[in-house]
N, CA and C atoms as an extended XYZ file, in Angstrom:
291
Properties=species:S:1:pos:R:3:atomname:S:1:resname:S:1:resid:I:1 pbc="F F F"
N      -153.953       20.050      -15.290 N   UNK     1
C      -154.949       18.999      -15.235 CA  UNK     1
C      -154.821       18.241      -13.917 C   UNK     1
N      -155.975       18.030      -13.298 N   UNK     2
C      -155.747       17.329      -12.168 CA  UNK     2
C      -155.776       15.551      -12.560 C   UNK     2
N      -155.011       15.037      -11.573 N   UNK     3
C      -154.782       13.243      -11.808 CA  UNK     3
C      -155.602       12.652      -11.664 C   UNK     3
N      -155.643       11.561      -11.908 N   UNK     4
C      -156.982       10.703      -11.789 CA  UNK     4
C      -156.553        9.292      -11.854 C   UNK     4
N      -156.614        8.173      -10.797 N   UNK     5
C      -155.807        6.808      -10.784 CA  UNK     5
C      -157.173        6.074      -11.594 C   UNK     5
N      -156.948        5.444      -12.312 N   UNK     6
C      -158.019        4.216      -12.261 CA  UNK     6
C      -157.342        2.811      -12.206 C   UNK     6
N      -158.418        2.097      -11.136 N   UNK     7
C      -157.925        0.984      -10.279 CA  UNK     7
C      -158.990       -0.047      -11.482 C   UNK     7
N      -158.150       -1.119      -12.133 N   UNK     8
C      -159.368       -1.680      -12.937 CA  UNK     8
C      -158.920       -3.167      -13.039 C   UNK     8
N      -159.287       -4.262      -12.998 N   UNK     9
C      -159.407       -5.704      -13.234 CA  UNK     9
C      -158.656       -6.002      -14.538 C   UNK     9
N      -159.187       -5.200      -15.706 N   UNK    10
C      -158.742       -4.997      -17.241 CA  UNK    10
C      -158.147       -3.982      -17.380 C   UNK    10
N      -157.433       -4.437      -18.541 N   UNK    11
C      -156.316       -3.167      -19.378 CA  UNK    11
C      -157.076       -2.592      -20.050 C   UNK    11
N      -157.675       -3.262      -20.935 N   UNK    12
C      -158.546       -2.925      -22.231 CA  UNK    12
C      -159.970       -1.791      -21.113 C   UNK    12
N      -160.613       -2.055      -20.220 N   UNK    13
C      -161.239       -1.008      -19.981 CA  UNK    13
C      -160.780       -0.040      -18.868 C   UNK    13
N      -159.663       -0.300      -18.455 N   UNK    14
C      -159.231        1.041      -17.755 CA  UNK    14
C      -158.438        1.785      -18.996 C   UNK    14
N      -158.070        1.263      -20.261 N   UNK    15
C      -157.810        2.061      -21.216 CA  UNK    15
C      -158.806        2.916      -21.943 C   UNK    15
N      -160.183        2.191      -22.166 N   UNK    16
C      -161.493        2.696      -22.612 CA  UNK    16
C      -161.949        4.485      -21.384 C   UNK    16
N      -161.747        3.952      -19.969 N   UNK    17
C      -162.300        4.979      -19.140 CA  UNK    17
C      -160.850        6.073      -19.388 C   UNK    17
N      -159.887        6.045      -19.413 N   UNK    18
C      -158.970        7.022      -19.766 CA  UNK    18
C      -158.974        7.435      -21.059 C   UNK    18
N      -159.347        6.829      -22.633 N   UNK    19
C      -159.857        7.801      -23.401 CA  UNK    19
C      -160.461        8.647      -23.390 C   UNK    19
N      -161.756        8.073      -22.872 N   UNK    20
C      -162.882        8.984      -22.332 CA  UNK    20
C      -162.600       10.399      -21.775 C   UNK    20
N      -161.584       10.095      -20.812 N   UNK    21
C      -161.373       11.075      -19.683 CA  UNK    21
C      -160.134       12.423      -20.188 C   UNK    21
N      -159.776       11.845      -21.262 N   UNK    22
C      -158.400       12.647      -22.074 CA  UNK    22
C      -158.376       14.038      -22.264 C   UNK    22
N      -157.708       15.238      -21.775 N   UNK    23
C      -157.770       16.364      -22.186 CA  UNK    23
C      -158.644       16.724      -20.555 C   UNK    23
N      -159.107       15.898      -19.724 N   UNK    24
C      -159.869       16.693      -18.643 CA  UNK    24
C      -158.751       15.995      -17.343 C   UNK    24
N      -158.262       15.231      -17.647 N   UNK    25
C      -157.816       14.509      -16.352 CA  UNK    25
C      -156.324       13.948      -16.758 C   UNK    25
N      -155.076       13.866      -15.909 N   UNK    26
C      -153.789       13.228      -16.354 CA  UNK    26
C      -154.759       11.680      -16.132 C   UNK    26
N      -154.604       10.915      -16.445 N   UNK    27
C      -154.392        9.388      -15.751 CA  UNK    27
C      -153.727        8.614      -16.045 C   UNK    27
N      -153.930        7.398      -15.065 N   UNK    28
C      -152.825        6.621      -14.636 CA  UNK    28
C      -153.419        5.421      -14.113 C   UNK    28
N      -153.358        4.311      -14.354 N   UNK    29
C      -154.397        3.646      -14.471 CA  UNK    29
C      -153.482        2.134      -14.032 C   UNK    29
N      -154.020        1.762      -12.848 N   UNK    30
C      -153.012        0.386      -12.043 CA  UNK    30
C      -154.282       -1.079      -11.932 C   UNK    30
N      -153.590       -2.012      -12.241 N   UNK    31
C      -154.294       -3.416      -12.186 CA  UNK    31
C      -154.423       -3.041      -10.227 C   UNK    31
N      -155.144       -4.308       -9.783 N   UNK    32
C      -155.524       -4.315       -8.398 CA  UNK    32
C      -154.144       -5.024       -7.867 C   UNK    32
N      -153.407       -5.808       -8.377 N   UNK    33
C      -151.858       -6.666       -8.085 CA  UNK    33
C      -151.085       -4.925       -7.976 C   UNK    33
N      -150.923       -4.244       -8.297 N   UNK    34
C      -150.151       -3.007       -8.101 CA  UNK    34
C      -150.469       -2.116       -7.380 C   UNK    34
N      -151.659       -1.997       -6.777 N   UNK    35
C      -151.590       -0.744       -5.479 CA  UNK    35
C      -150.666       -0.869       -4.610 C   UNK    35
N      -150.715       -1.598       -3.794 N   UNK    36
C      -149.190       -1.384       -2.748 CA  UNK    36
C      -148.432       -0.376       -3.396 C   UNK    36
N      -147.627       -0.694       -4.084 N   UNK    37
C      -146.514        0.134       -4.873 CA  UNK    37
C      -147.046        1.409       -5.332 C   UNK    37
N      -148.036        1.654       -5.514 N   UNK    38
C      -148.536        2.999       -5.730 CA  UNK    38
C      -149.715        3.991       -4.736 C   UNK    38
N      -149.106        5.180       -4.826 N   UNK    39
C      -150.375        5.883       -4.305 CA  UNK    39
C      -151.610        6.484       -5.129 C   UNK    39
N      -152.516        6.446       -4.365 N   UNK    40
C      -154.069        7.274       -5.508 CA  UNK    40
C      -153.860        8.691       -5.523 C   UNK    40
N      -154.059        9.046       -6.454 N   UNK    41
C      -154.554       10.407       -6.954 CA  UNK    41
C      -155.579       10.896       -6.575 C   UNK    41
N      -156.133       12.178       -6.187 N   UNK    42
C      -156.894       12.861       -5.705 CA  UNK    42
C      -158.301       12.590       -6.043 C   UNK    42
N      -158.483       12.051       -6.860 N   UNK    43
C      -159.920       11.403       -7.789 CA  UNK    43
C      -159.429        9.871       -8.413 C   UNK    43
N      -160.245        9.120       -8.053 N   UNK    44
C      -159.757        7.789       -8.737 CA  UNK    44
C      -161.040        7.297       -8.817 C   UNK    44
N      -161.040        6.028      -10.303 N   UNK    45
C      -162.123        5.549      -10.484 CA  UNK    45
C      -161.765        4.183      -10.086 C   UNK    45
N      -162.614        3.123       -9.437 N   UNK    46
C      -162.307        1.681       -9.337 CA  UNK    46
C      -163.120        1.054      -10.426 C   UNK    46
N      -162.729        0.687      -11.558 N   UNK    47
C      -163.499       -0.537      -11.903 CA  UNK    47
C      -163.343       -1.692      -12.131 C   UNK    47
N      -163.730       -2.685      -11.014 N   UNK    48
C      -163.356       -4.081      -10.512 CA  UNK    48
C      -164.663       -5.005      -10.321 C   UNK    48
N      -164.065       -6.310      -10.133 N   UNK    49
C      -165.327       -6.822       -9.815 CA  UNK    49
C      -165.374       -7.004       -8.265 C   UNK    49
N      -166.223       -6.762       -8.125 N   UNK    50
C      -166.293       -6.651       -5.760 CA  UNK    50
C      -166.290       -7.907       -5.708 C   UNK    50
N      -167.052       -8.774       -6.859 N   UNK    51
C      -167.535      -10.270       -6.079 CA  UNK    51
C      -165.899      -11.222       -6.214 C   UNK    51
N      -165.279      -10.729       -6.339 N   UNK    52
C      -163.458      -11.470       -6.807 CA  UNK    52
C      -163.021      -10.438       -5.310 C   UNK    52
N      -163.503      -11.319       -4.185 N   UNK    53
C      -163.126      -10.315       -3.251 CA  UNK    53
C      -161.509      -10.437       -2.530 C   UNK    53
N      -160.812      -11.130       -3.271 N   UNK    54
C      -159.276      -11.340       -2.591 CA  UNK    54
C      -158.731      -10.017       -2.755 C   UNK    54
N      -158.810       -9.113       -3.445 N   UNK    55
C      -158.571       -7.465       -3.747 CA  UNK    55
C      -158.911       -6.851       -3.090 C   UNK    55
N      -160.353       -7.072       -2.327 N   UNK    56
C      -160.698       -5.863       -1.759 CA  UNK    56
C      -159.977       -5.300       -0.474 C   UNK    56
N      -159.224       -6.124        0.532 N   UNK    57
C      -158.716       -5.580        2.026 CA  UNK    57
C      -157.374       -4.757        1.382 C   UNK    57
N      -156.527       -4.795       -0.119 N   UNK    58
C      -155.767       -4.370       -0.410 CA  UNK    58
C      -156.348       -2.827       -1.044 C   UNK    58
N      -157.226       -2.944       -1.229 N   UNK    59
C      -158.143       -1.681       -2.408 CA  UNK    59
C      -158.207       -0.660       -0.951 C   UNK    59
N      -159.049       -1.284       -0.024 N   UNK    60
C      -159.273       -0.304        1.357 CA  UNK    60
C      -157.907        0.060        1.762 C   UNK    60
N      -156.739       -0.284        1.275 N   UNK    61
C      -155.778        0.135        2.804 CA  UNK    61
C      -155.360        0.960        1.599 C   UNK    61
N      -155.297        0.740        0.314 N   UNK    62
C      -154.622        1.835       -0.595 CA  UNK    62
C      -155.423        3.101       -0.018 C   UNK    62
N      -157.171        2.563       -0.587 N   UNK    63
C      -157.350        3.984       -0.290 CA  UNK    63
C      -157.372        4.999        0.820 C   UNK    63
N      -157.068        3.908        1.683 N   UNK    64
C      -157.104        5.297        2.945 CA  UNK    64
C      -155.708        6.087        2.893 C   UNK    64
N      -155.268        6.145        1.914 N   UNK    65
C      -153.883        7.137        1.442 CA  UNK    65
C      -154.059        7.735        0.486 C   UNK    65
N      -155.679        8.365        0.495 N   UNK    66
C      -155.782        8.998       -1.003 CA  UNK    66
C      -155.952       10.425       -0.132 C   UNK    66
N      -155.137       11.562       -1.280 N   UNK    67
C      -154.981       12.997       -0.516 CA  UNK    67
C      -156.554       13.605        0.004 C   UNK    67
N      -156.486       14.495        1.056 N   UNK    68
C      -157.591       15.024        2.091 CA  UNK    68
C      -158.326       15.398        0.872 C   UNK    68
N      -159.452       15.147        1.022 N   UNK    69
C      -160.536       15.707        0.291 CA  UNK    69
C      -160.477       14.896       -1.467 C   UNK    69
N      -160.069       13.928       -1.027 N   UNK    70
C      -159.464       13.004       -2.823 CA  UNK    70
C      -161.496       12.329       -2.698 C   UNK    70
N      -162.156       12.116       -3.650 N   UNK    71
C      -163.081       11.280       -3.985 CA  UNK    71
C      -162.711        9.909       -5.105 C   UNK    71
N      -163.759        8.993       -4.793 N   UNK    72
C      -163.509        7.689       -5.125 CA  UNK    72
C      -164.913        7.132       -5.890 C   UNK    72
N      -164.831        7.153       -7.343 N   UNK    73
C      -165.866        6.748       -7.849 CA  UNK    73
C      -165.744        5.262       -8.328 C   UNK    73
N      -166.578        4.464       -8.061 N   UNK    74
C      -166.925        3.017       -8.090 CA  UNK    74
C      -167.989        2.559       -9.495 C   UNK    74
N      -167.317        2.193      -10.283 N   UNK    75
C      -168.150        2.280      -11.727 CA  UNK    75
C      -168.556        0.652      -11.714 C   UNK    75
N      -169.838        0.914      -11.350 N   UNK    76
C      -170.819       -1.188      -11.987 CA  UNK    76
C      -171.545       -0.474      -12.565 C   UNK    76
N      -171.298       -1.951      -13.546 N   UNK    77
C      -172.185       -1.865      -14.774 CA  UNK    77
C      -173.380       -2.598      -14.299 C   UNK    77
N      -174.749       -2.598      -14.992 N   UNK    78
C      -175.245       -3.882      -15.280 CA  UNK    78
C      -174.889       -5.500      -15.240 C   UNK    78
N      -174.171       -5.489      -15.618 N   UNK    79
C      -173.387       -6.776      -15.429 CA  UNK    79
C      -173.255       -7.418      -14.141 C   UNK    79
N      -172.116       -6.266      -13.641 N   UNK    80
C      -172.118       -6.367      -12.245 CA  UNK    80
C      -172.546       -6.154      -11.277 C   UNK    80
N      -173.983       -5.520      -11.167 N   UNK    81
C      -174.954       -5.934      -10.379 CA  UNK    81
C      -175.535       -6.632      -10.162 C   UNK    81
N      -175.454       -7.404      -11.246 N   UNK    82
C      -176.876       -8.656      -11.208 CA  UNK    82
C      -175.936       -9.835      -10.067 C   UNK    82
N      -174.418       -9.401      -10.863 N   UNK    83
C      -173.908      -10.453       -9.596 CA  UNK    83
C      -174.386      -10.854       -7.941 C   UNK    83
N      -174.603       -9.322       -7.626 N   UNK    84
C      -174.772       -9.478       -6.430 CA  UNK    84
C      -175.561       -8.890       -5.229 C   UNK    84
N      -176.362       -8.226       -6.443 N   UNK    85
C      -177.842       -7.477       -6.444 CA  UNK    85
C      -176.924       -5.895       -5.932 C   UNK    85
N      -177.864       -4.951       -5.401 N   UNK    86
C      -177.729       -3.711       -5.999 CA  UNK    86
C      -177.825       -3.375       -4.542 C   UNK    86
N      -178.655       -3.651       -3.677 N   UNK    87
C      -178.338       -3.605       -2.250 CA  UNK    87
C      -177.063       -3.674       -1.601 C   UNK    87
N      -176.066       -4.473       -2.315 N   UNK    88
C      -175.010       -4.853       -1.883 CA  UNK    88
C      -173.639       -3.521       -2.387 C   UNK    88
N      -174.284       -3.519       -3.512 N   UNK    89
C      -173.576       -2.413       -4.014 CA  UNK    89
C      -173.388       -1.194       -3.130 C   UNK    89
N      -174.814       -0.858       -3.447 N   UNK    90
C      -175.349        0.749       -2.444 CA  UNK    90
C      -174.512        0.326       -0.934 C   UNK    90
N      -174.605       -0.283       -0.487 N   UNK    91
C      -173.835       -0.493        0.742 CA  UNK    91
C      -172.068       -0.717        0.634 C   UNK    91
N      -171.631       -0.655       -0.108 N   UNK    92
C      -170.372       -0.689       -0.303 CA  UNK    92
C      -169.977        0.538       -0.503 C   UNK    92
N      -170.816        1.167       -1.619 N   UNK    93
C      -169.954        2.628       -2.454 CA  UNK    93
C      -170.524        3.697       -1.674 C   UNK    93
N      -171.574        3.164       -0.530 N   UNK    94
C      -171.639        4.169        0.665 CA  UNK    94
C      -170.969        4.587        1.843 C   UNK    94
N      -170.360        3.461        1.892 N   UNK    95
C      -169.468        3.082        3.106 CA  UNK    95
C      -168.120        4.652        2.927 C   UNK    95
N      -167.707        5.129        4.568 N   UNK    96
C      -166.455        5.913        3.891 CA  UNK    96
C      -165.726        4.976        4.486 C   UNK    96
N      -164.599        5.453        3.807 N   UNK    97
C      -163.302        4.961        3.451 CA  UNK    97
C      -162.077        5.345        4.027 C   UNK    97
């Protein structure tokens, strides 16, 4: 099975996205206070809030240590778009990394 980090704000839903994911993916699943200390896995999901932006210059330097050819999926909800409209989004989870 290949690894899969998920980077998440909550326990309770980076536990929800690793049920989900069970039997297709190992995971391993770190609050945003713990990257330093860890490296990403070849596929990782972030689900955070962008607009709590004291995380984010730590989120970028993790990930630029994710293995060659690793992808990075960025999960907003509804919720968290309305925060900060959807333009803002698309320009973030476009950006490389």
């Amino acid at each position: 099975m290949d690894p899969l980090s998920i980077v998440s704000d909550s326990r309770d839903r980076a536990g929800d996205i690793g049920r989900q994911l069970a039997g297709m993916f190992e995971t391993q699943s770190y609050a945003c206070r713990t990257l330093p200390r860890a490296k990403p896995a070849k596929y990782t999901i972030v689900d955070i809030d962008l607009t709590e932006s004291s995380h984010l210059t730590d989120l970028r330097l993790w990930l630029m240590h994710k293995p060659m050819g690793g992808r990075v999926i960025f999960a907003v909800g509804p919720e968290r778009v309305n925060d900060f409209g959807t333009p803002g989004v698309i320009s973030l989870v476009s950006k490389r990394v």
